[in-house]
The first five atom37 places (N, CA, C, CB, O) and aatype in JSON, in Angstrom:
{
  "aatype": [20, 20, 20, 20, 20, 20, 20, 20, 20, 20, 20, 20, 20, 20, 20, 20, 20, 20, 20, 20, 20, 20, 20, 20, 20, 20, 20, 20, 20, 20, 20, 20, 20, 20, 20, 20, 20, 20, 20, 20, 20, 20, 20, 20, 20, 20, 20, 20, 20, 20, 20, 20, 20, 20, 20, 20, 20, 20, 20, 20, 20, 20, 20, 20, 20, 20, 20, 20, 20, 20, 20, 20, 20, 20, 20, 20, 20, 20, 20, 20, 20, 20, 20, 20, 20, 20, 20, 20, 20, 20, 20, 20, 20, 20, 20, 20, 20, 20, 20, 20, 20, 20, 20, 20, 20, 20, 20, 20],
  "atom_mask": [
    [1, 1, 1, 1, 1],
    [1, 1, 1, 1, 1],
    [1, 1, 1, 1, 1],
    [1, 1, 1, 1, 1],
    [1, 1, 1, 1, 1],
    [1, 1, 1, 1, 1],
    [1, 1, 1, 1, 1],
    [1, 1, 1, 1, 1],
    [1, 1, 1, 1, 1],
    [1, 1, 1, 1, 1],
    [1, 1, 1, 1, 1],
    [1, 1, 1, 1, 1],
    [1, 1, 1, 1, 1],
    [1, 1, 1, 1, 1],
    [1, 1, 1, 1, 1],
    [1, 1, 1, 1, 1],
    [1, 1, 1, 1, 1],
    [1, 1, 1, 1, 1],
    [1, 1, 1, 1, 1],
    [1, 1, 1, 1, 1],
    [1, 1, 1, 1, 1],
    [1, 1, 1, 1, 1],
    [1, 1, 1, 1, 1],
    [1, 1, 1, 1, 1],
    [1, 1, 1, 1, 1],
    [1, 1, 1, 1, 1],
    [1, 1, 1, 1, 1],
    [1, 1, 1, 1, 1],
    [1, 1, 1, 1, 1],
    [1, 1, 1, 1, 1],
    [1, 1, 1, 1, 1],
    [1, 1, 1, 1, 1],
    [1, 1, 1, 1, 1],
    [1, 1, 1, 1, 1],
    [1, 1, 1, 1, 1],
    [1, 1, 1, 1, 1],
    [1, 1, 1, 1, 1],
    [1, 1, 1, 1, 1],
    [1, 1, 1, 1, 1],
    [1, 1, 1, 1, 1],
    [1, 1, 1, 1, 1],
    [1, 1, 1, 1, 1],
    [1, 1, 1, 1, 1],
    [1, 1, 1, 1, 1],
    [1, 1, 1, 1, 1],
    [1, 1, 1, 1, 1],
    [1, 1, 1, 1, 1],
    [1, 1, 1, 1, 1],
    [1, 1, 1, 1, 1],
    [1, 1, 1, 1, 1],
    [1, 1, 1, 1, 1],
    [1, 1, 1, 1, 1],
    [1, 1, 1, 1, 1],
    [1, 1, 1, 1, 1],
    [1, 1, 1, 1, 1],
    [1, 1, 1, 1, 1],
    [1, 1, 1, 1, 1],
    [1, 1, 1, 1, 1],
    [1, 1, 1, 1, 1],
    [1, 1, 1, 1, 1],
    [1, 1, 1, 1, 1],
    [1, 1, 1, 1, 1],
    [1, 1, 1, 1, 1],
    [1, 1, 1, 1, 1],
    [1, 1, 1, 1, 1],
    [1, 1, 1, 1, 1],
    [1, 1, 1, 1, 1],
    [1, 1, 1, 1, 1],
    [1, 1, 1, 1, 1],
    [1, 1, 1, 1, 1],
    [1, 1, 1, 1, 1],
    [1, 1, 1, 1, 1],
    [1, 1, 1, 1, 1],
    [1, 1, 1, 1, 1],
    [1, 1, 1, 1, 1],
    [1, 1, 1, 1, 1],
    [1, 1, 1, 1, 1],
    [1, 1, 1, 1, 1],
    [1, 1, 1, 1, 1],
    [1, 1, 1, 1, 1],
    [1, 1, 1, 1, 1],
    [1, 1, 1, 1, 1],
    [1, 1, 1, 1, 1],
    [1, 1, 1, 1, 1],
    [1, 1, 1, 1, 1],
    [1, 1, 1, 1, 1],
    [1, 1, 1, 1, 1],
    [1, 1, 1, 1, 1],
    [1, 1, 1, 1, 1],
    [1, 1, 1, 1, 1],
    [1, 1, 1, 1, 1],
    [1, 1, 1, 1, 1],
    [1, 1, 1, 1, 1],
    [1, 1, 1, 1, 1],
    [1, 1, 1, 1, 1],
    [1, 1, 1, 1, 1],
    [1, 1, 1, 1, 1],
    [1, 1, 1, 1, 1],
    [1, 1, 1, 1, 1],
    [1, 1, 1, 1, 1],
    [1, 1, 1, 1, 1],
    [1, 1, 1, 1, 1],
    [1, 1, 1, 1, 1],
    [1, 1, 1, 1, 1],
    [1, 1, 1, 1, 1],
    [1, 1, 1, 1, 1],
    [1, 1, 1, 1, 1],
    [1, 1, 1, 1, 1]
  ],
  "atom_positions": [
    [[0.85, -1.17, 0.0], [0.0, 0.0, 0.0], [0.9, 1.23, 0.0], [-0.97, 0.0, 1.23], [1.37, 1.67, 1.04]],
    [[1.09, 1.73, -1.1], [1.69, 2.81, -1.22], [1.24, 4.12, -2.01], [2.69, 2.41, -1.6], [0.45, 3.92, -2.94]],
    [[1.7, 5.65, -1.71], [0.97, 6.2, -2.75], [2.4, 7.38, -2.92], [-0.88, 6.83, -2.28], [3.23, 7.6, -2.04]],
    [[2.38, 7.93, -4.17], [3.73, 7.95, -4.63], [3.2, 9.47, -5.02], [4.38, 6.69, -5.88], [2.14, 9.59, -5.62]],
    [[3.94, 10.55, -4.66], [3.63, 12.05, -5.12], [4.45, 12.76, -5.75], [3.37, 12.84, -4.19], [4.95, 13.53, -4.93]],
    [[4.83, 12.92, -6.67], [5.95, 13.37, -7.55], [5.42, 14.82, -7.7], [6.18, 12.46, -9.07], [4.27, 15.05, -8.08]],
    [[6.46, 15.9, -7.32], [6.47, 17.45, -6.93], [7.2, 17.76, -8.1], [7.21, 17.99, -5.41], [8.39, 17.49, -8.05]],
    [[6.83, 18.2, -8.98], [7.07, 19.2, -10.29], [7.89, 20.51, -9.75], [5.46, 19.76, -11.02], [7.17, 21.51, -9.75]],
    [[9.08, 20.7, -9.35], [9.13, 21.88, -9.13], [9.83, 23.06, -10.09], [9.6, 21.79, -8.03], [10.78, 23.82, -9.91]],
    [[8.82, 22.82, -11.28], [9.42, 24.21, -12.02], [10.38, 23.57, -13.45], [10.67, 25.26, -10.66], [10.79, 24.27, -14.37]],
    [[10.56, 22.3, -13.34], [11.7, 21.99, -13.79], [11.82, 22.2, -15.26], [11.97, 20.75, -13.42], [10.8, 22.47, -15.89]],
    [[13.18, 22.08, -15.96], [13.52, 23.07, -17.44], [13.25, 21.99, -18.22], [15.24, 23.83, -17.8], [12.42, 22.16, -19.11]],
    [[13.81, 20.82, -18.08], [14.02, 19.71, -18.89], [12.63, 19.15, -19.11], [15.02, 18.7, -18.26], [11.69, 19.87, -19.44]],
    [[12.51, 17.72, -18.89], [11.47, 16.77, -19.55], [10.87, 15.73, -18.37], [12.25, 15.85, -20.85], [10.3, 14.68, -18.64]],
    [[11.18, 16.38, -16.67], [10.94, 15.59, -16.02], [9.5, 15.68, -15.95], [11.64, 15.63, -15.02], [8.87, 14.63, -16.0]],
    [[8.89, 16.78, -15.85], [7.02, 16.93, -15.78], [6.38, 15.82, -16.71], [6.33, 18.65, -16.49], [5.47, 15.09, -16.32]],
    [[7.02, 15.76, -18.15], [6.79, 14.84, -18.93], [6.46, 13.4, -18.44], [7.76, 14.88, -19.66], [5.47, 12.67, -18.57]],
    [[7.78, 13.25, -17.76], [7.99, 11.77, -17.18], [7.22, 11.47, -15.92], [9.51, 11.51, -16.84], [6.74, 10.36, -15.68]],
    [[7.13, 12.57, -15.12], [6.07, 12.03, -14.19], [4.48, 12.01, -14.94], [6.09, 13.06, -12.77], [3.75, 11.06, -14.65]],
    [[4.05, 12.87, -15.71], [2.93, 12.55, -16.11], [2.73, 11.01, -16.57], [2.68, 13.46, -17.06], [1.73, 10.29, -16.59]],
    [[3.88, 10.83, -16.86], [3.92, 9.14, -18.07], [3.4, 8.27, -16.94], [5.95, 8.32, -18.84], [2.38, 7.57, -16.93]],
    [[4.34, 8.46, -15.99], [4.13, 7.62, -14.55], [2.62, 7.21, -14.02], [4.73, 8.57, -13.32], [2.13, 6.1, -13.8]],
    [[2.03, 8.64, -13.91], [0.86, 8.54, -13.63], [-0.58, 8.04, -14.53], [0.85, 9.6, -13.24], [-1.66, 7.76, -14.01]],
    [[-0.37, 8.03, -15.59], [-0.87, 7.28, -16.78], [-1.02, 5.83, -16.38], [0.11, 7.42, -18.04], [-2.04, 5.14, -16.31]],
    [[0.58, 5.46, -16.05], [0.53, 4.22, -16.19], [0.04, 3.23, -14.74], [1.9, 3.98, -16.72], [-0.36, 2.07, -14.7]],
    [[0.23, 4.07, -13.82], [0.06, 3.77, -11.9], [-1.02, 4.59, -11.26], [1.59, 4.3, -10.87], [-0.59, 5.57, -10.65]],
    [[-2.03, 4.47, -11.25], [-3.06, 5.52, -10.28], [-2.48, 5.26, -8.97], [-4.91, 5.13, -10.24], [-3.3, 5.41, -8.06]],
    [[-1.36, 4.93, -8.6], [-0.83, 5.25, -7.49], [0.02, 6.76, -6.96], [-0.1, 4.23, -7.45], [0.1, 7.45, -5.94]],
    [[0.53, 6.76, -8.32], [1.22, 7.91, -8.31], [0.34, 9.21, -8.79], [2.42, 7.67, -9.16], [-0.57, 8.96, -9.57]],
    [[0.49, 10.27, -8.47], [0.41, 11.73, -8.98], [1.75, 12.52, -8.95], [-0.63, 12.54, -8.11], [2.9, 12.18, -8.66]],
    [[1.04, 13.96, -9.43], [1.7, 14.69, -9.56], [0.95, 15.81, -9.6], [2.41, 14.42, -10.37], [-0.24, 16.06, -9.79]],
    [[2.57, 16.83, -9.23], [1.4, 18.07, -8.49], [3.06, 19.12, -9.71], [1.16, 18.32, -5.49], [4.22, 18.74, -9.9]],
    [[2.56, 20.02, -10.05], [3.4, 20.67, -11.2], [3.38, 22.09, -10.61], [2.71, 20.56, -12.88], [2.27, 22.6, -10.5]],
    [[4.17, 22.62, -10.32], [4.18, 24.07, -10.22], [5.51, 25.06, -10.02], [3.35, 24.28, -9.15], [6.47, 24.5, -9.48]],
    [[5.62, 25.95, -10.26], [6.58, 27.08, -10.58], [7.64, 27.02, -9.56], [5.9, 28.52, -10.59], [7.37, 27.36, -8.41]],
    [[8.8, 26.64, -9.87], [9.97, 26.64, -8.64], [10.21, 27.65, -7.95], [11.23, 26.4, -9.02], [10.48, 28.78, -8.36]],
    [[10.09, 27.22, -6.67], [10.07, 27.59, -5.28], [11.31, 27.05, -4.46], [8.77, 27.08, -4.68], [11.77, 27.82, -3.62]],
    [[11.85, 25.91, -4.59], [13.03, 25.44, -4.1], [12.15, 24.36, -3.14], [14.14, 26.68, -3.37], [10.96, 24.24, -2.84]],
    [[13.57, 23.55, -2.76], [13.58, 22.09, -2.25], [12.36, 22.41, -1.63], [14.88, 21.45, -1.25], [11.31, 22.25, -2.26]],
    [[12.37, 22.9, -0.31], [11.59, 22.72, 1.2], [9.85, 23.39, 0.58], [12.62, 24.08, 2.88], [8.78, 22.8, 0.75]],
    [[9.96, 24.3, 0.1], [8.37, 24.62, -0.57], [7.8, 23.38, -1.15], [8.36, 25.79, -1.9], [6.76, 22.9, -0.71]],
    [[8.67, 22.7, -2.43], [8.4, 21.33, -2.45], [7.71, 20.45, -1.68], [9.23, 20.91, -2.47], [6.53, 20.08, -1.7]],
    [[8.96, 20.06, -0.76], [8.21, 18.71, 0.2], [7.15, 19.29, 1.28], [9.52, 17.75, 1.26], [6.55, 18.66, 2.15]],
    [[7.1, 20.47, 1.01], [6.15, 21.29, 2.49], [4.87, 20.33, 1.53], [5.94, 23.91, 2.7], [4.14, 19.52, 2.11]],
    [[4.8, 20.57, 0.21], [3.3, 20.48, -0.38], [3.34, 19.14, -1.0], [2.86, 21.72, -1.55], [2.47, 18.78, -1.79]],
    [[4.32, 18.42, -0.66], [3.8, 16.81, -0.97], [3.33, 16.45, 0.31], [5.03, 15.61, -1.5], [2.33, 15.74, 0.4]],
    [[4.19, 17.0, 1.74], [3.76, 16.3, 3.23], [2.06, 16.97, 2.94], [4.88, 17.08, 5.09], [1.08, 16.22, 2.99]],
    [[1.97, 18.16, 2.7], [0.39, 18.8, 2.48], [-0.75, 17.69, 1.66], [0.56, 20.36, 1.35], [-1.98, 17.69, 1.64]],
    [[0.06, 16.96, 1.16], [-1.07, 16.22, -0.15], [-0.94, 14.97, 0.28], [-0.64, 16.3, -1.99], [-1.96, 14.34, 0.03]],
    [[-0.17, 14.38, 0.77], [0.08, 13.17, 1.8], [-1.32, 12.56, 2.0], [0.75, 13.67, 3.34], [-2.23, 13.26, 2.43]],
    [[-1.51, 11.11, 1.67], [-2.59, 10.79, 2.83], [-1.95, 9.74, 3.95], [-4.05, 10.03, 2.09], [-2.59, 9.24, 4.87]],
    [[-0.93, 9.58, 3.74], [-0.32, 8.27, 4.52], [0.01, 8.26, 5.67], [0.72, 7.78, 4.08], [-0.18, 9.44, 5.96]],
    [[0.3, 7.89, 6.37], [1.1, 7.73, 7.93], [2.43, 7.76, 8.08], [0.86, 6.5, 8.6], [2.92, 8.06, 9.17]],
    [[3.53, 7.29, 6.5], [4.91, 7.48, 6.24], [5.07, 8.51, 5.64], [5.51, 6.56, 5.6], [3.97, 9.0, 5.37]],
    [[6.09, 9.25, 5.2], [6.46, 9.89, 4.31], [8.04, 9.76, 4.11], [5.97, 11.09, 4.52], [8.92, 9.74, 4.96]],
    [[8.12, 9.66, 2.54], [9.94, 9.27, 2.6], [9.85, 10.62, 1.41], [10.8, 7.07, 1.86], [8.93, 10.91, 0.66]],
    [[11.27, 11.31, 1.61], [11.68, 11.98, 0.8], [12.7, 11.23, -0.23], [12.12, 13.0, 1.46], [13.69, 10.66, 0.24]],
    [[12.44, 11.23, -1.79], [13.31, 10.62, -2.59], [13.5, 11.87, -3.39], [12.85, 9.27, -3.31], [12.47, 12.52, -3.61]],
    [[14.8, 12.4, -3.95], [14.89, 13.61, -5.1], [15.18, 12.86, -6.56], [16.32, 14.82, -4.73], [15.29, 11.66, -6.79]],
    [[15.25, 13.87, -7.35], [15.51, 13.5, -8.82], [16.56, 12.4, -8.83], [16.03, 14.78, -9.69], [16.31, 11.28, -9.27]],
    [[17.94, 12.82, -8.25], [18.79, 12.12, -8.47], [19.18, 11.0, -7.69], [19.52, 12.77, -8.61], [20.36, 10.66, -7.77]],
    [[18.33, 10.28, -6.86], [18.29, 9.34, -6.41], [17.93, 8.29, -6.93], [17.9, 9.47, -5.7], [17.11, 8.24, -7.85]],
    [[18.61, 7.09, -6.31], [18.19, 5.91, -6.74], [17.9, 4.92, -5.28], [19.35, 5.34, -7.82], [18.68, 4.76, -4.33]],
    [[16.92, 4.52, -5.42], [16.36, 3.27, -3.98], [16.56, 1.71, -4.11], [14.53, 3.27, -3.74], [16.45, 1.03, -5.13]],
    [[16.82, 1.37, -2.99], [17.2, 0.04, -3.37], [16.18, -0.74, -3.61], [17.95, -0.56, -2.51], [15.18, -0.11, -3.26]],
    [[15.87, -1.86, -4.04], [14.04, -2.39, -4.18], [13.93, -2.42, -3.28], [13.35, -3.64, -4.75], [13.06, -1.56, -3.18]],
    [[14.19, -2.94, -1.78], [13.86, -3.15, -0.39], [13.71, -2.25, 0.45], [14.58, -3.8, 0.13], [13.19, -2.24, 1.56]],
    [[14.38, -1.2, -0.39], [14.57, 0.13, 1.19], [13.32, 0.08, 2.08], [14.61, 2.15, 0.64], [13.21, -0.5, 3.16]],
    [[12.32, 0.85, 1.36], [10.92, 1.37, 2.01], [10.71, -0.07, 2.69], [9.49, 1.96, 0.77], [10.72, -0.16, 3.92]],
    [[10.57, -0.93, 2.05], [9.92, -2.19, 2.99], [10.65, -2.29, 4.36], [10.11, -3.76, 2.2], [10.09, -2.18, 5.45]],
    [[12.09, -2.54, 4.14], [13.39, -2.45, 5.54], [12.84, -1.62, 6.26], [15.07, -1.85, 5.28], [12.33, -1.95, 7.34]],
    [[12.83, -0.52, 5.86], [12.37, 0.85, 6.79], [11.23, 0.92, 7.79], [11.96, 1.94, 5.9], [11.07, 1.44, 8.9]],
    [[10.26, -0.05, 6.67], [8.99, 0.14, 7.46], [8.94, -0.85, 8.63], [7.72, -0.06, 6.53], [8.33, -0.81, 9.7]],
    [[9.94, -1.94, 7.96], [9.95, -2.97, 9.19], [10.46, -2.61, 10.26], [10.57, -4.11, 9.01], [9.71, -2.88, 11.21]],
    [[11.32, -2.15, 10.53], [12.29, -1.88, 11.66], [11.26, -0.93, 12.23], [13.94, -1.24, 11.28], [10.84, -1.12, 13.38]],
    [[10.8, 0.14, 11.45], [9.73, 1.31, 12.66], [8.49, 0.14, 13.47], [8.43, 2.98, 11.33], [7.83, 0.6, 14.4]],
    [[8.24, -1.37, 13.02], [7.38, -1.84, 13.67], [7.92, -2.89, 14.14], [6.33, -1.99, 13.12], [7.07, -3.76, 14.35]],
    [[9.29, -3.29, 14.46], [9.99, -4.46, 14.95], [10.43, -4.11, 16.33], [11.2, -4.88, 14.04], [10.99, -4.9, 17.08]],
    [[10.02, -2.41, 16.73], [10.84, -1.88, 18.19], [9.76, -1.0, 18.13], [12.66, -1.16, 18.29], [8.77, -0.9, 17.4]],
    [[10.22, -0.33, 19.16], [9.42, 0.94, 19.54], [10.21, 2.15, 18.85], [9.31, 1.15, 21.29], [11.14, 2.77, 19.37]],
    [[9.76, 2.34, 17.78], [10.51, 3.65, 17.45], [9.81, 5.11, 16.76], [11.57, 3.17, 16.46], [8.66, 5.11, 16.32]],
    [[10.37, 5.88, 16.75], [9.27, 7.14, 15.93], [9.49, 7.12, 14.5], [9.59, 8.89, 16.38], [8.53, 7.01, 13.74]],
    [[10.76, 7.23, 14.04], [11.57, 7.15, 12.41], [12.4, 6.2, 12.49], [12.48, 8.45, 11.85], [12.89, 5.75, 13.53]],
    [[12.62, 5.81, 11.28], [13.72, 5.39, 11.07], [14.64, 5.56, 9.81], [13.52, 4.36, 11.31], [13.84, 5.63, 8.88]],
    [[15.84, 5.64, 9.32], [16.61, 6.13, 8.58], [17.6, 4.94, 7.73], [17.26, 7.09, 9.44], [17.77, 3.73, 7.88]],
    [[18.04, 5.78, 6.95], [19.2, 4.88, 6.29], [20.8, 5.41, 6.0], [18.63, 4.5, 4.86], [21.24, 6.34, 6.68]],
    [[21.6, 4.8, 5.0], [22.89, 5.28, 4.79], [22.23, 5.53, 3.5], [24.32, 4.37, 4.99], [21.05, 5.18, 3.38]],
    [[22.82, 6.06, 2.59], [23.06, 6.35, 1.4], [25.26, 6.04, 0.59], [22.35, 8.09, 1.58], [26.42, 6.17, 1.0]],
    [[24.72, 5.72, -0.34], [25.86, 5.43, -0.98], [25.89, 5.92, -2.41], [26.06, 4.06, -0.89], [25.01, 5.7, -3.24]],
    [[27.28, 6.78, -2.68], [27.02, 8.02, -3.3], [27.59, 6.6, -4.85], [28.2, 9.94, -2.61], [28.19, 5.53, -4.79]],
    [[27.12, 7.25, -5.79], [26.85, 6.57, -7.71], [26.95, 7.63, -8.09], [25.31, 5.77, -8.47], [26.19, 8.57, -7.84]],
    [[28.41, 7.62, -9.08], [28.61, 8.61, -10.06], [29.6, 7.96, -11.04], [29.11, 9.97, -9.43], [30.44, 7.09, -10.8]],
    [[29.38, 8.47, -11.96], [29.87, 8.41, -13.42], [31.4, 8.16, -13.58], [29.53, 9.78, -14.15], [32.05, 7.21, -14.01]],
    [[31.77, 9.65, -12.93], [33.3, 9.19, -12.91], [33.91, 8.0, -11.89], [34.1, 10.49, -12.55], [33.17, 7.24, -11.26]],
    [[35.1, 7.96, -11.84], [36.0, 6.91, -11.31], [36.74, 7.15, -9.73], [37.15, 6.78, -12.46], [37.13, 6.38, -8.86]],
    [[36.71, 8.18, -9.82], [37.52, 8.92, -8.77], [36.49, 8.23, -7.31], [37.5, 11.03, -9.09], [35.27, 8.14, -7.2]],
    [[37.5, 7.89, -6.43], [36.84, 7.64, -5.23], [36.16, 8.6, -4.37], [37.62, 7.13, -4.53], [36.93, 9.41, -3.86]],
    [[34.5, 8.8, -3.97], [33.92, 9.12, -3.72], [34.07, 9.32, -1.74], [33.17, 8.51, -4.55], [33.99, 8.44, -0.87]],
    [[34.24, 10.33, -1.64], [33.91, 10.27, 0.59], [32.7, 9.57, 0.63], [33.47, 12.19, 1.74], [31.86, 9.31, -0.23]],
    [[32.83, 9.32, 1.87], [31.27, 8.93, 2.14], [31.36, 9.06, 3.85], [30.75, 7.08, 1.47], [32.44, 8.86, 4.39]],
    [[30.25, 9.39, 4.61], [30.1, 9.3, 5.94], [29.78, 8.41, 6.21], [29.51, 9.95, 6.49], [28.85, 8.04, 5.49]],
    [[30.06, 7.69, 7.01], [29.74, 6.54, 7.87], [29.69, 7.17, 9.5], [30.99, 5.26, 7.63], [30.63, 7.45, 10.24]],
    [[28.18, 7.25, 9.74], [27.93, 7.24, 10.99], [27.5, 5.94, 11.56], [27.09, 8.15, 11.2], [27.28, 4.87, 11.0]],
    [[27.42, 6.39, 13.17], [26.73, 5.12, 13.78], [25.45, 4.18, 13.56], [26.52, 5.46, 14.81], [24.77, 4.58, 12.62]],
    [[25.03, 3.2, 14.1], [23.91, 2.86, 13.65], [23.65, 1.15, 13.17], [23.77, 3.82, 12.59], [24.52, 0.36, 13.55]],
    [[22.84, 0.78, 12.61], [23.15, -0.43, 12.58], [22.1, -0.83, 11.17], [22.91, -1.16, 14.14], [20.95, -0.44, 10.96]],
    [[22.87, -1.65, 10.4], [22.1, -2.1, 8.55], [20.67, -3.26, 9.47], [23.92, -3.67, 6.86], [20.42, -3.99, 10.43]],
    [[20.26, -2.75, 8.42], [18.84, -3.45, 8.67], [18.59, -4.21, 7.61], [17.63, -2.52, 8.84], [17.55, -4.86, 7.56]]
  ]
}
């Protein structure tokens, strides 16, 4: 049970395109299109359009693992907890070794 809100914000290229395609094809997903405002105006008006009890922030340039959301959701109901979070691991083009933070915490 998921419902998927893709925030149009303004963008130059062909992404409005692609979320419309999305939604064509998934009545799960929408989309909400409007004049850039920047990141946080954004997610202010997807948490606004929300009907769910989760909310995950994903941006353009992300990629999710197939399991994430499921992991995620498990662990918030395997303990007593309020959120729960992940690492990210940075994917890029070039070759050059990438930093990465490694904080505390534990893979789920």
């Amino acid at each position: 049970n998921i419902e998927v809100i893709l925030v149009d914000d303004g963008s130059m290229d062909k992404s409005g395109l692609i979320c419309d395609k999305f939604c064509q094809l998934d009545k799960r997903f929408r989309v909400i299109h409007k004049i850039n405002e920047g990141i946080a105006k954004a997610r202010n008006i997807g948490v606004k359009e929300a009907n769910g009890d989760y909310i995950c922030f994903v941006d353009s340039d992300d990629m999710l693992h197939p399991q994430m959301l499921e992991k995620l959701f498990e662990a918030l109901h395997n303990g007593d907890y309020d959120f729960s979070m992940c690492n990210y691991k940075p994917i890029q083009a070039h070759t050059e070794p990438i930093p990465t933070f490694m904080g505390g915490g534990r893979d789920i």
